[in-house]
C-alpha positions as CSV (number, residue, x, y, z in Angstrom):
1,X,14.7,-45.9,-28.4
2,X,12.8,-46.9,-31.3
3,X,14.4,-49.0,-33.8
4,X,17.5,-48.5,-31.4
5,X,19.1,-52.4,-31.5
6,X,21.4,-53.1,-28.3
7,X,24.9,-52.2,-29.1
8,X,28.0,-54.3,-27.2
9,X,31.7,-54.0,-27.0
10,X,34.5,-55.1,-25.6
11,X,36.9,-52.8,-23.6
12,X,40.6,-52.6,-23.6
13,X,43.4,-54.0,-21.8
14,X,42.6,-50.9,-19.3
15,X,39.1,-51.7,-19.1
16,X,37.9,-48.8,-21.6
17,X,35.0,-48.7,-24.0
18,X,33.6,-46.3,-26.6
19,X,30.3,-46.3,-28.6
20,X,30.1,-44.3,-31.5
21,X,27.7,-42.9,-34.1
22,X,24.8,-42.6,-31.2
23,X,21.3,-40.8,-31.7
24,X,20.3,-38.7,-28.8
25,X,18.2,-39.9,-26.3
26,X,18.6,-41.8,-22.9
27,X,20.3,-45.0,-22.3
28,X,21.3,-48.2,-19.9
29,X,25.0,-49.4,-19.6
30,X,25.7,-52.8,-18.2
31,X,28.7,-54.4,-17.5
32,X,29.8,-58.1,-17.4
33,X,33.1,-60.1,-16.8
34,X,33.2,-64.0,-15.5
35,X,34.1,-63.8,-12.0
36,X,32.3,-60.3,-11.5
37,X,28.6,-59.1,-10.2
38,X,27.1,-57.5,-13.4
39,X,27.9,-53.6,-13.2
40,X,25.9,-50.9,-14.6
41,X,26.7,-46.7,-15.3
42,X,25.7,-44.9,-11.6
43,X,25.5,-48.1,-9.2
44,X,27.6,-47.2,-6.3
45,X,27.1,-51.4,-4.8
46,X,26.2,-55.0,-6.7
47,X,22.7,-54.7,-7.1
48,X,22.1,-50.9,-6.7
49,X,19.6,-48.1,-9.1
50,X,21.9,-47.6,-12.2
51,X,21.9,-44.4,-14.0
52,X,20.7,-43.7,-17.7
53,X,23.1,-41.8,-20.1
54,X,21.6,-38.8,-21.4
55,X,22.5,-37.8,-25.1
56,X,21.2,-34.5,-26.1
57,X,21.9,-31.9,-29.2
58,X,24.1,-30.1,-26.8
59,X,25.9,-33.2,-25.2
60,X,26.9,-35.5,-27.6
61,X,29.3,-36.8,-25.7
62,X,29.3,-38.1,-22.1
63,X,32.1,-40.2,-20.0
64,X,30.1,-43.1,-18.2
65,X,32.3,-45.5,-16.0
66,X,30.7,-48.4,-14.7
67,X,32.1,-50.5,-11.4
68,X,32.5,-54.1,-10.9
69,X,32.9,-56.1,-7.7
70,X,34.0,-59.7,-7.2
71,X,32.0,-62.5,-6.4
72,X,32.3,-63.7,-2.5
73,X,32.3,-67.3,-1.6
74,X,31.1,-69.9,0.9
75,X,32.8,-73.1,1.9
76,X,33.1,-75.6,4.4
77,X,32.6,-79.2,5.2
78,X,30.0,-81.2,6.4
79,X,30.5,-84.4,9.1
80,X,28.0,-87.1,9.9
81,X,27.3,-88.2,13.6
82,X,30.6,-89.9,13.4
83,X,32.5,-87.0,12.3
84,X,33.1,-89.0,8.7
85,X,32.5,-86.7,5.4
86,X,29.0,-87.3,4.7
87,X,29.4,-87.7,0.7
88,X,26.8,-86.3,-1.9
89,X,24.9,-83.8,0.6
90,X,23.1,-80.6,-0.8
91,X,24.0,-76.9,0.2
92,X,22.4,-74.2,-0.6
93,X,23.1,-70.5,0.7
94,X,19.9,-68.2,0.6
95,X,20.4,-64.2,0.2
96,X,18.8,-62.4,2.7
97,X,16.7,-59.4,1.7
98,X,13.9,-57.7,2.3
99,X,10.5,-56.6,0.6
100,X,7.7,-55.0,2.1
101,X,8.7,-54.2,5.3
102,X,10.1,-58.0,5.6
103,X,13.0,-60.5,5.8
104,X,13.0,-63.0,2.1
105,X,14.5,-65.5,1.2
106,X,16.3,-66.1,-2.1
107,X,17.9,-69.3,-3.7
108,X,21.4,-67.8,-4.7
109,X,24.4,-70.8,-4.4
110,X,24.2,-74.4,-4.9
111,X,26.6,-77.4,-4.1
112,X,27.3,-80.5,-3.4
113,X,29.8,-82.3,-0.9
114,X,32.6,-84.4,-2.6
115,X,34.4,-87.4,-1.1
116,X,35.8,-85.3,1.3
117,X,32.8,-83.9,3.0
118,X,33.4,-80.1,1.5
119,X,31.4,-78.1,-0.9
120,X,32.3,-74.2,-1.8
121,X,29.4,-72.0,-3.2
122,X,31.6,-69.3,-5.9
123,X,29.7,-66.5,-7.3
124,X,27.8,-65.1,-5.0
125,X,26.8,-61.1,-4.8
126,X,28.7,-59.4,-2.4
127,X,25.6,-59.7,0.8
128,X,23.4,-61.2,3.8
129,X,23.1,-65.2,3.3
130,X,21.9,-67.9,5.1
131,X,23.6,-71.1,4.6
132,X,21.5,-74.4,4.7
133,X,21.7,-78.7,4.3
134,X,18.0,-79.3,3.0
135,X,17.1,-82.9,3.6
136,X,13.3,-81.8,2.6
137,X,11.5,-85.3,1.7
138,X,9.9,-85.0,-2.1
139,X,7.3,-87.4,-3.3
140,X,7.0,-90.1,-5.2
141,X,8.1,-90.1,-9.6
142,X,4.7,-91.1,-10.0
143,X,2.9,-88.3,-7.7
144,X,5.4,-85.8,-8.7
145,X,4.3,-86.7,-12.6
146,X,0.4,-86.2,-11.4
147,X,1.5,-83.1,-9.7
148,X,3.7,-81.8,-12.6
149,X,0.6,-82.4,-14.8
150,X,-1.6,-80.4,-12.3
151,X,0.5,-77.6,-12.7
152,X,0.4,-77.6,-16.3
153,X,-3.5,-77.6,-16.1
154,X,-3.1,-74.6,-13.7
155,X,-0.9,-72.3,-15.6
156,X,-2.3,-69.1,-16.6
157,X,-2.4,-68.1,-20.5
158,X,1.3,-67.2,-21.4
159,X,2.8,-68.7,-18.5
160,X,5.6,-71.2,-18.8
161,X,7.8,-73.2,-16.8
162,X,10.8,-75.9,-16.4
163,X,11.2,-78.7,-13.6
164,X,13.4,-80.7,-12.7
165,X,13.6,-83.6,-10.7
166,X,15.9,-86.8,-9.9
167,X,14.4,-90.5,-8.6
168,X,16.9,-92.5,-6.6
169,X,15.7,-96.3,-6.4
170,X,16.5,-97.5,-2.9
171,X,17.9,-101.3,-2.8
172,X,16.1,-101.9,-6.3
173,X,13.1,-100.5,-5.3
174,X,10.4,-99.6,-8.3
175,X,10.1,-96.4,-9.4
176,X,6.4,-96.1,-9.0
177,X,7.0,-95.6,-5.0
178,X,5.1,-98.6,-4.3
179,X,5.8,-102.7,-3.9
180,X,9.1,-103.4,-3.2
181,X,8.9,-104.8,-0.4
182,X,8.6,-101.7,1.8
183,X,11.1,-99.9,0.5
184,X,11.0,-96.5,-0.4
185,X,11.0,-94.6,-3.8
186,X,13.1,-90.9,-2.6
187,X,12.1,-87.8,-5.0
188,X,14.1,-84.8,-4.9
189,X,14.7,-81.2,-6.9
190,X,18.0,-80.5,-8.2
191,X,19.2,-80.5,-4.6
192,X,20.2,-84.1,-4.9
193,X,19.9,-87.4,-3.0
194,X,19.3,-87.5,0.7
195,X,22.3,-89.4,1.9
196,X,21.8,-92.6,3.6
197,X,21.4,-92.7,7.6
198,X,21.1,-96.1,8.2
199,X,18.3,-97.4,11.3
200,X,18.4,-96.9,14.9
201,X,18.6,-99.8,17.5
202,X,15.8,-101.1,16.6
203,X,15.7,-101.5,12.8
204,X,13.9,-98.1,12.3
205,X,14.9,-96.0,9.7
206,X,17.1,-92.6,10.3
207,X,16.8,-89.5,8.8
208,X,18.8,-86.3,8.3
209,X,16.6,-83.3,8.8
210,X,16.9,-79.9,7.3
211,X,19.7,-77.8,9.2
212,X,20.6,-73.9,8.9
213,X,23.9,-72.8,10.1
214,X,24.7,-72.9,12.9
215,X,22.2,-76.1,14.0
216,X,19.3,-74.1,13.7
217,X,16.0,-76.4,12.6
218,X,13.8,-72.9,10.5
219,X,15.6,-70.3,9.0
220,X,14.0,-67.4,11.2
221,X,16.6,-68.7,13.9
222,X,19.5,-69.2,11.6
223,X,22.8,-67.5,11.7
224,X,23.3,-65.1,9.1
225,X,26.6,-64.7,7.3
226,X,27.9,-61.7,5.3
227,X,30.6,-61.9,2.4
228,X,32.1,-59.0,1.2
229,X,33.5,-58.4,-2.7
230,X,36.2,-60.8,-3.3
231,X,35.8,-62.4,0.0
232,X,35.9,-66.4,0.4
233,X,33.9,-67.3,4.0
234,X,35.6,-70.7,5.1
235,X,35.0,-73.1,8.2
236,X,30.9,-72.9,7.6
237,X,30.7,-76.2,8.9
238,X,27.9,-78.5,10.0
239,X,28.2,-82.0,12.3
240,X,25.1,-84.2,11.6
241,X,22.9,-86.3,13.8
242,X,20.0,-88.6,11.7
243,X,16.7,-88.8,13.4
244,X,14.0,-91.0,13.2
245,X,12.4,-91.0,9.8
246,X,8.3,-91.3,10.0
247,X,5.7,-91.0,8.1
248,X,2.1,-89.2,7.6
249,X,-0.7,-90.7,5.7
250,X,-4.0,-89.9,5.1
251,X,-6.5,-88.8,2.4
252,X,-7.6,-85.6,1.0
253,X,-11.6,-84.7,0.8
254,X,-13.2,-81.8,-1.4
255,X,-16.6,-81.4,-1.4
256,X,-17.5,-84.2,-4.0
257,X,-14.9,-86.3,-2.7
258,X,-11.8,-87.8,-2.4
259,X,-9.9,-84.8,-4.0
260,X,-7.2,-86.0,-6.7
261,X,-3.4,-84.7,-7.9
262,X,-3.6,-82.3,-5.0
263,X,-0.6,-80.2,-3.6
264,X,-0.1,-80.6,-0.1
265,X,3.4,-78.7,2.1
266,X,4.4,-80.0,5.0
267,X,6.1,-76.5,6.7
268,X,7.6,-76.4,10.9
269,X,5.1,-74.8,13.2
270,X,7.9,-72.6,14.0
271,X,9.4,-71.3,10.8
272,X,7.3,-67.9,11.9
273,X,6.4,-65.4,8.9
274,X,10.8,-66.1,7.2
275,X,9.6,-69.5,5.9
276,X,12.1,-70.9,2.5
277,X,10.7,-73.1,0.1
278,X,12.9,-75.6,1.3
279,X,11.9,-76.3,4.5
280,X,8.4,-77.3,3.1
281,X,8.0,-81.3,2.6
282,X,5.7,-82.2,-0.5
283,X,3.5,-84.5,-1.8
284,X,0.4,-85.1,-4.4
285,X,-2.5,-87.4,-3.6
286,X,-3.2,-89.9,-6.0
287,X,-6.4,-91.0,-7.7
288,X,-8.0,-91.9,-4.8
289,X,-7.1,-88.7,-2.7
290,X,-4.3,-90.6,-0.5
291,X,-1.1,-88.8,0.3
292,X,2.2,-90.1,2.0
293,X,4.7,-88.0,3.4
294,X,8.1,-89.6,4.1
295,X,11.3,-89.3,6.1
296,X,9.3,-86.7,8.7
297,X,11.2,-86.1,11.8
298,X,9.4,-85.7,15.2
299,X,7.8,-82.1,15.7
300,X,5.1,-79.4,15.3
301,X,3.8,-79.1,11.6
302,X,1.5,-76.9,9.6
303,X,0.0,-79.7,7.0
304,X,-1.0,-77.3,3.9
305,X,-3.4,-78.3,1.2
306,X,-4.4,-77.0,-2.3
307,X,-6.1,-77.8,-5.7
308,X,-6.3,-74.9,-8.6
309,X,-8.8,-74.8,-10.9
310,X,-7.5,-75.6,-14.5
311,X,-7.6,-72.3,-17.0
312,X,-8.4,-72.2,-20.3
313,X,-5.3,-72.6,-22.6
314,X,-3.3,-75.2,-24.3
315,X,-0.2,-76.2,-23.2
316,X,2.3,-78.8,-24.3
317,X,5.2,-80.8,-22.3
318,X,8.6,-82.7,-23.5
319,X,10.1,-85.6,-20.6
320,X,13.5,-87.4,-21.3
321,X,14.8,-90.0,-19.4
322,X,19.2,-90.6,-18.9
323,X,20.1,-93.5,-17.1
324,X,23.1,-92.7,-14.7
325,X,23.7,-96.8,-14.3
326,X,23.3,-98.8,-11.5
327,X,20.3,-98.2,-9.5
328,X,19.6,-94.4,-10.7
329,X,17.5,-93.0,-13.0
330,X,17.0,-88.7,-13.8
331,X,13.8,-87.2,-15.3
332,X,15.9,-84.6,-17.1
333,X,13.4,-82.1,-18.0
334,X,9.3,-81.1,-17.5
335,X,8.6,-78.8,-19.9
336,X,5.4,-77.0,-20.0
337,X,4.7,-73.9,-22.2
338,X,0.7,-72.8,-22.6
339,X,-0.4,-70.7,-25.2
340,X,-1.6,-66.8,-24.6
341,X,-5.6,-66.8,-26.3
342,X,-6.2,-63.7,-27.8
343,X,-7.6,-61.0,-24.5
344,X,-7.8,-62.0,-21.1
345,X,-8.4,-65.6,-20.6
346,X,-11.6,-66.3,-18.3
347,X,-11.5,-67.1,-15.2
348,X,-11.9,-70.7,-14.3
349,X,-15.3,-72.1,-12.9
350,X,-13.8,-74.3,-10.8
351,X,-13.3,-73.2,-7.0
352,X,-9.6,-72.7,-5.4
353,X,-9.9,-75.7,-2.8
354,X,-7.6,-75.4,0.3
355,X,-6.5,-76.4,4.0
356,X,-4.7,-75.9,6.5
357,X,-4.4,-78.4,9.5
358,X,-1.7,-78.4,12.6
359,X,0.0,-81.9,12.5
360,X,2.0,-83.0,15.4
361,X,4.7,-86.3,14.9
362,X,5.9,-88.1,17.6
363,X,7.9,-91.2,17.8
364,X,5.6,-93.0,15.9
365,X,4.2,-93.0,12.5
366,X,1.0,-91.0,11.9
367,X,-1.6,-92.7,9.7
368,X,-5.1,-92.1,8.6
369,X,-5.1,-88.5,8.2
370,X,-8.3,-86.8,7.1
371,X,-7.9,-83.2,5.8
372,X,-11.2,-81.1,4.1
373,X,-10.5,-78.5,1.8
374,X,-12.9,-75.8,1.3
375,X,-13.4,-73.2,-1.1
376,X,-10.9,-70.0,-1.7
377,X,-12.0,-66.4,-0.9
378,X,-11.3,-64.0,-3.4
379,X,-11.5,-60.0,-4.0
380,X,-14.3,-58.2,-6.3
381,X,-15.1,-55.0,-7.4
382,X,-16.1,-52.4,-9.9
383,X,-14.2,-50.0,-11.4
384,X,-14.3,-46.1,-11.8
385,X,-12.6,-43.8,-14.1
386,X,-12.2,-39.8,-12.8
387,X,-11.3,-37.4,-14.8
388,X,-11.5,-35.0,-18.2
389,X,-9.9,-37.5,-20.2
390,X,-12.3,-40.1,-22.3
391,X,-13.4,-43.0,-20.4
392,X,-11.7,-46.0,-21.5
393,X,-13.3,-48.4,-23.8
394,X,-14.2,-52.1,-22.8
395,X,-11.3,-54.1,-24.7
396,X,-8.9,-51.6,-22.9
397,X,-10.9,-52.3,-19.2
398,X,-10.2,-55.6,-20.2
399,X,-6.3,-55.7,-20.7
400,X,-5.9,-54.3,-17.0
401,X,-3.8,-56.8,-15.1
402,X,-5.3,-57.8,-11.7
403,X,-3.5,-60.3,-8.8
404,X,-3.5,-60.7,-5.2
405,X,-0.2,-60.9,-4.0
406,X,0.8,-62.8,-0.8
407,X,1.7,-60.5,1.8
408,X,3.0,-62.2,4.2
409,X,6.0,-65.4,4.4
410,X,3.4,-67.9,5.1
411,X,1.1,-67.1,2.5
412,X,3.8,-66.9,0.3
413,X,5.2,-70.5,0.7
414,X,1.9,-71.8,-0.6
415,X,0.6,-69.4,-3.0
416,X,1.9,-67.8,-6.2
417,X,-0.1,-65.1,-7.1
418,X,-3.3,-65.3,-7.8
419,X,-4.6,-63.6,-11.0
420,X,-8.0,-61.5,-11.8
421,X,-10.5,-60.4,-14.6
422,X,-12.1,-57.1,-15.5
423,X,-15.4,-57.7,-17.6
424,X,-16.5,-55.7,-19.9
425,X,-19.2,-54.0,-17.6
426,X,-16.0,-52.6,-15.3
427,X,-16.7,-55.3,-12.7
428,X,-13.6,-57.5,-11.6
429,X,-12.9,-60.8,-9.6
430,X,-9.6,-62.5,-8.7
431,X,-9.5,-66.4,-8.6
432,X,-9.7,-68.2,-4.6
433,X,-7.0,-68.5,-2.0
434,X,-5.9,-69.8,1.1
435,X,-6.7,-67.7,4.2
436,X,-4.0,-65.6,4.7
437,X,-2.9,-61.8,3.8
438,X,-2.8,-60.1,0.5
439,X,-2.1,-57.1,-1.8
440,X,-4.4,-56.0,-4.7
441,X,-1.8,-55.7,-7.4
442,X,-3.5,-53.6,-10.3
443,X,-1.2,-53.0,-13.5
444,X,-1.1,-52.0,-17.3
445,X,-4.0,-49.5,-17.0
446,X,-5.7,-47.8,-19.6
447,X,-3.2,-45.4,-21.8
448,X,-3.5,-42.0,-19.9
449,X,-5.0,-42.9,-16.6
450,X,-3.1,-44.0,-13.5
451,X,-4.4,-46.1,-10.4
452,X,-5.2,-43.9,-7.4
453,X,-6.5,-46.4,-4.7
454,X,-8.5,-49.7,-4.3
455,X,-10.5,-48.9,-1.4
456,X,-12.1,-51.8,0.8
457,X,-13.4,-51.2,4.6
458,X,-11.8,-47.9,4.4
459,X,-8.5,-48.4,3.2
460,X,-6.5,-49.1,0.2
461,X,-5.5,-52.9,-0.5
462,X,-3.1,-51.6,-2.7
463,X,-0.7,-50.4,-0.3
464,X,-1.8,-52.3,3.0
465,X,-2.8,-55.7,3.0
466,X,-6.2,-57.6,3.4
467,X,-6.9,-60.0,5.3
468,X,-9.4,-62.8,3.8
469,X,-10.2,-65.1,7.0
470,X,-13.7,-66.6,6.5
471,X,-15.7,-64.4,3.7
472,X,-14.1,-63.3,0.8
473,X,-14.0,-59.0,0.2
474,X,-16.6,-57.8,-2.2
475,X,-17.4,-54.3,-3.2
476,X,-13.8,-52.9,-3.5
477,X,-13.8,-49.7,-5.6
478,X,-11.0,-50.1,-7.5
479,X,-10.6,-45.9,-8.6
480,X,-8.5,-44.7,-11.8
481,X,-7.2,-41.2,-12.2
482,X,-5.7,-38.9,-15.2
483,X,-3.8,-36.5,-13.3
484,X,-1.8,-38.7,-10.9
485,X,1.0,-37.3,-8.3
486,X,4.1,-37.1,-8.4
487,X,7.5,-35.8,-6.5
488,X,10.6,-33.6,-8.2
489,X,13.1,-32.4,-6.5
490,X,16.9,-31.5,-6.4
491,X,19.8,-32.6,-3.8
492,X,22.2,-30.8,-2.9
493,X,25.6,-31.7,-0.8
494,X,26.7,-29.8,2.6
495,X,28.8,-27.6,0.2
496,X,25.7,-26.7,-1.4
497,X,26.6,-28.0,-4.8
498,X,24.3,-30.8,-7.0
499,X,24.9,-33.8,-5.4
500,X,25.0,-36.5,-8.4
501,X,25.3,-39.5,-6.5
502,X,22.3,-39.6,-3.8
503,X,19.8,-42.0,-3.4
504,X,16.1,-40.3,-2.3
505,X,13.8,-42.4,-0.6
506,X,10.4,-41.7,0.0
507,X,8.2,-43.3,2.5
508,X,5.0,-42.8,4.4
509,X,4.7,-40.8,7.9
510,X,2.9,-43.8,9.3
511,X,4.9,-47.0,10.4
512,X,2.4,-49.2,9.8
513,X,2.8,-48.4,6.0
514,X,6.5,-49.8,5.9
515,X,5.0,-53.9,7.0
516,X,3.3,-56.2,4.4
517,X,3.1,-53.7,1.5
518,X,4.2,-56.4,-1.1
519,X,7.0,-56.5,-3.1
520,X,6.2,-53.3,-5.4
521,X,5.0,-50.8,-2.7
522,X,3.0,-47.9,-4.1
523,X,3.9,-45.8,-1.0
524,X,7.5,-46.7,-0.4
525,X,9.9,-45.6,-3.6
526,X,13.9,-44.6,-4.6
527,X,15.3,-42.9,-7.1
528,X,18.9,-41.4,-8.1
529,X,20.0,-38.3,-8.6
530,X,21.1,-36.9,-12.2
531,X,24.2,-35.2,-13.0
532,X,22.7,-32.0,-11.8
533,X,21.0,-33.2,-8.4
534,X,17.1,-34.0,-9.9
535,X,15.0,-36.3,-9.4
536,X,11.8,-37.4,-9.9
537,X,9.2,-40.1,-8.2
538,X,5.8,-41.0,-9.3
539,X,3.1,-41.5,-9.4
540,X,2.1,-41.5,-5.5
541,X,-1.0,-42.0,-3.9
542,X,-2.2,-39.1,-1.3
543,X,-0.7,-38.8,1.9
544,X,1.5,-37.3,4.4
545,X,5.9,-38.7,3.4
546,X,8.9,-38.4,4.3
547,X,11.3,-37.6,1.8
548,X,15.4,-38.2,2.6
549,X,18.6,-38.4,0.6
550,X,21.2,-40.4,1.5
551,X,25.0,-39.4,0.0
552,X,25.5,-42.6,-1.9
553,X,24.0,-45.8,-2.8
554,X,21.2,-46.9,-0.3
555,X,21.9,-50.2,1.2
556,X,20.0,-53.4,-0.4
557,X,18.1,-53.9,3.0
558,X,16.9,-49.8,2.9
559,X,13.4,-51.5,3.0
560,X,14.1,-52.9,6.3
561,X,11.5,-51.1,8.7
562,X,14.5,-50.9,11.4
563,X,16.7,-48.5,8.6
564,X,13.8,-46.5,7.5
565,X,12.9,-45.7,11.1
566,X,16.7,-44.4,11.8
567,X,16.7,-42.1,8.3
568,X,13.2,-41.0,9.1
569,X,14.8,-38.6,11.8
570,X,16.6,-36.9,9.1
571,X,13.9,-36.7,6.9
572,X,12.1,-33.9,5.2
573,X,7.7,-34.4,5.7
574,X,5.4,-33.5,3.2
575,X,1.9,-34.0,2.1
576,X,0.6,-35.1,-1.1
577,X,-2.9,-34.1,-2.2
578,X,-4.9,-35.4,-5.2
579,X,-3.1,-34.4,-8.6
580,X,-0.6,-32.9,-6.8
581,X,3.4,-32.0,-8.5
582,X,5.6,-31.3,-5.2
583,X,9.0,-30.0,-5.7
584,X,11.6,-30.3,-2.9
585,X,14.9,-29.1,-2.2
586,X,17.2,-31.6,-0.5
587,X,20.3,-31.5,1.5
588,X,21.9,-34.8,0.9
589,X,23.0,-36.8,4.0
590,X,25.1,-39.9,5.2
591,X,23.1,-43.3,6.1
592,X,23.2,-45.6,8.5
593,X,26.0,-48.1,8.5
């Protein structure tokens, strides 16, 4: 509300609360206590659609509880080949969700193994996780440095970020990754040191290699694990064997030459389209284009390489140094922070350079590596505004947000999204990208007009993604409307009476629709249900839905293709023309388990 500041209080030894003195109008109500998932009024499960408090002349008073749960918990213990603790190893556990149709990926526990091998990963939301050891190689301090620096050249205006990173000198090894004597400078994220693993037979050096529970080598074949509220899931344990550690060198070549301080992943062949951050090895090549990757077990790889064009924008850092004694040394914080020009910042004139090469490692090192970028595709346009209200002028064209968003879990290892410009003629272009599949993400649109579609080849890149190969996709008619669709509705239970707690989902007819639509789909929305069984779901794009209401919360995987099929059969079907207001009547029923 308008000059409404956030109230809090505390409850009472029974867990009641009263705000006072309220104007009318709707609000939010969250809930927090150490040891809990944050609650909210109306979410039936951690994570679920809250509910907003309504305050009107006639109700000035309304009873709102709000429900709890306790965090779950993963432990166990991790052996080396020996079936000794192995001391200082990282774990991570990953929740498992999905958006767009498909399984992600998200960093949600971290720990480390004491002397006795064990680690326990507390507050964690009740869920789906994936439990994981990541011995991912990082690169060198001083090609980290370039490549921190790279990204602070690459931020978009406004953007910020924070890294950081530890260096662990090996047998008094220089930081700078090179001399020494041969021995090797080992860069890591907050995940820690990769623990020792000694040599083989003949004086080679060992390895640990990334491992999902139980002893799967990609996290598309792990075993998943779900924790319940208050639970504590022991005995997650994982026996070690080291590897042989190689390398792969080589140099990176743009079209003017070696290419410098660019990024370059290092993902399994096999990690399929559920690929984790962690289980890409990096690096940055140096002045001179060269990049090392280190500690590489034998197997299939997907080498991936790409420079970003530097935007226009200031930006400032802040690096500190603690010594930990002995023979380590932490980069505490990276800082970067650019500053927001006034309007859009340009685009830069640089290309997007890229690559993407298969790499196979065998039992020997692999040197002398040449990779060739070439230039990113992108998606262009003009726009067009359709309706009675007055067409838009060019500053507010301008302050339409444009991105392409990875579709798909390989693209999205490598690529953040990448952001667009309207001009002041109505004509737009995003930056390049890898190959790969992408949404058209179009946001903040003119006051009064609403996107309808973003029609390329016949179909809307909004809501089903394109896929850039060899030529980039001009001509895209990117269309704006003033009277956009929408869905109302009320829900009622099997006795007939306004069911208050239902969760409506709408999704299209067409399968096809439910796969790769991003992680905001235009086509694929919920909502809750009032006090008195109403809801409402807009704006949607024409087309033939199904409309269902499940008693309840929806589960947190409801986008998962496999659940929308089973409460399709249930479902109501109904078509949605151009400025069209549907109202439904619903008969709530009970999901899936």
């Amino acid at each position: 509300l308008p000059g409404f500041a956030p109230q809090r209080v505390l409850t009472d030894g029974q867990g009641r609360f009263a705000y006072r003195g309220l104007p009318k109008g709707s609000f939010s109500l969250t809930a927090s206590r150490p040891g809990f998932v944050d609650g909210a009024h109306g979410r039936l499960r951690p994570g679920g659609t809250p509910m907003a408090v309504e305050i009107t002349d006639t109700l000035r008073t309304s009873t709102a509880d709000i429900m709890v749960w306790r965090h779950a918990a993963i432990a166990g213990t991790v052996l080396d080949e020996n079936n000794e603790p192995l001391v200082g190893a990282p774990v991570r556990a990953l929740r498992r969700d999905y958006t767009g149709g498909r399984r992600r990926l998200t960093d949600s526990g971290f720990d480390t193994t004491d002397d006795r091998g064990q680690f326990r990963m507390g507050s964690l939301e009740p869920g789906e996780y994936v439990v994981v050891l990541p011995f991912t190689q990082r690169p060198s301090l001083d090609s980290m440095m370039r490549g921190m620096r790279e990204a602070e050249r690459s931020m978009s205006s406004g953007a910020s970020g924070t890294f950081s990173v530890a260096a662990v000198r090996v047998e008094g090894a220089p930081l700078s990754g090179g001399g020494g004597g041969g021995n090797m400078t080992f860069m890591t994220t907050s995940d820690g040191g990769v623990p020792p693993a000694g040599t083989d037979a003949d004086g080679q050096p060992l390895t640990y290699q990334t491992e999902f529970y139980t002893g799967a080598l990609s996290a598309s074949r792990a075993v998943a694990i779900t924790v319940q509220p208050g639970e504590e899931r022991t005995a997650v344990d994982f026996t070690l064997t080291p590897v042989r550690a190689l390398s792969i060198t080589g140099m990176v070549v743009g079209p003017d030459g070696p290419a410098a301080n660019t990024q370059l992943q290092l993902i399994p062949a096999d990690a399929e389209d559920l690929v984790s951050p962690i289980e890409a090895a990096t690096a940055t090549t140096d002045a001179n284009g060269q990049f090392e990757f280190t500690g590489v077990p034998a197997g299939q790889y997907v080498l991936r390489a790409q420079r970003t064009p530097r935007f226009v924008g200031g930006a400032g850092e802040r690096i500190s140094f603690t010594s930990l004694g002995g023979e380590q040394v932490r980069m505490i914080t990276q800082e970067l922070v650019a500053a927001r020009p006034a309007g859009a910042a340009p685009l830069p004139a640089e290309p997007t350079l890229w690559a993407e090469v298969p790499v196979g490692v065998g039992t020997r090192a692999l040197a002398g590596m040449t990779v060739s970028l070439r230039e990113g595709l992108s998606v262009s346009g003009n726009e067009v505004f359709q309706g009675g209200t007055a067409q838009p002028t060019a500053e507010a064209r301008g302050g339409i947000s444009i991105t392409l968003e990875p579709a798909d879990g390989r693209t999205a290892g490598m690529v953040g999204n990448a952001r667009g410009r309207v001009d002041e003629t109505g004509s737009f272009k995003t930056m390049g990208v890898p190959a790969g599949k992408y949404i058209l993400r179009v946001s903040n649109a003119p006051q009064g007009w609403t996107l309808r579609s973003a029609t390329f080849g016949g179909r809307d890149i909004t809501e089903t993604a394109v896929e850039l190969k060899d030529e980039s996709a001009g001509g895209v008619l990117l269309s704006f409307t003033d009277r956009p669709s929408e869905m109302t509705g009320t829900v009622r239970d099997a006795s007939g009476n306004p069911d208050a707690t239902a969760s409506v989902i709408v999704f299209p007819v067409d399968p096809t629709g439910w796969v790769d639509t991003g992680s905001q789909p235009r086509r694929i929305k919920t909502s809750r249900t009032g006090k008195d069984g109403t809801f409402k779901i807009g704006p949607l794009p024409p087309g033939e839905y199904h409309v269902v209401a499940i008693g309840g919360s929806a589960p947190r995987t409801w986008q998962d293709p496999a659940y929308l099929d089973t409460v399709s059969r249930s479902a109501t079907q109904i078509r949605i023309g151009d400025a069209d207001a549907r109202a439904v009547t619903l008969t709530s029923v009970k999901g899936p388990s």
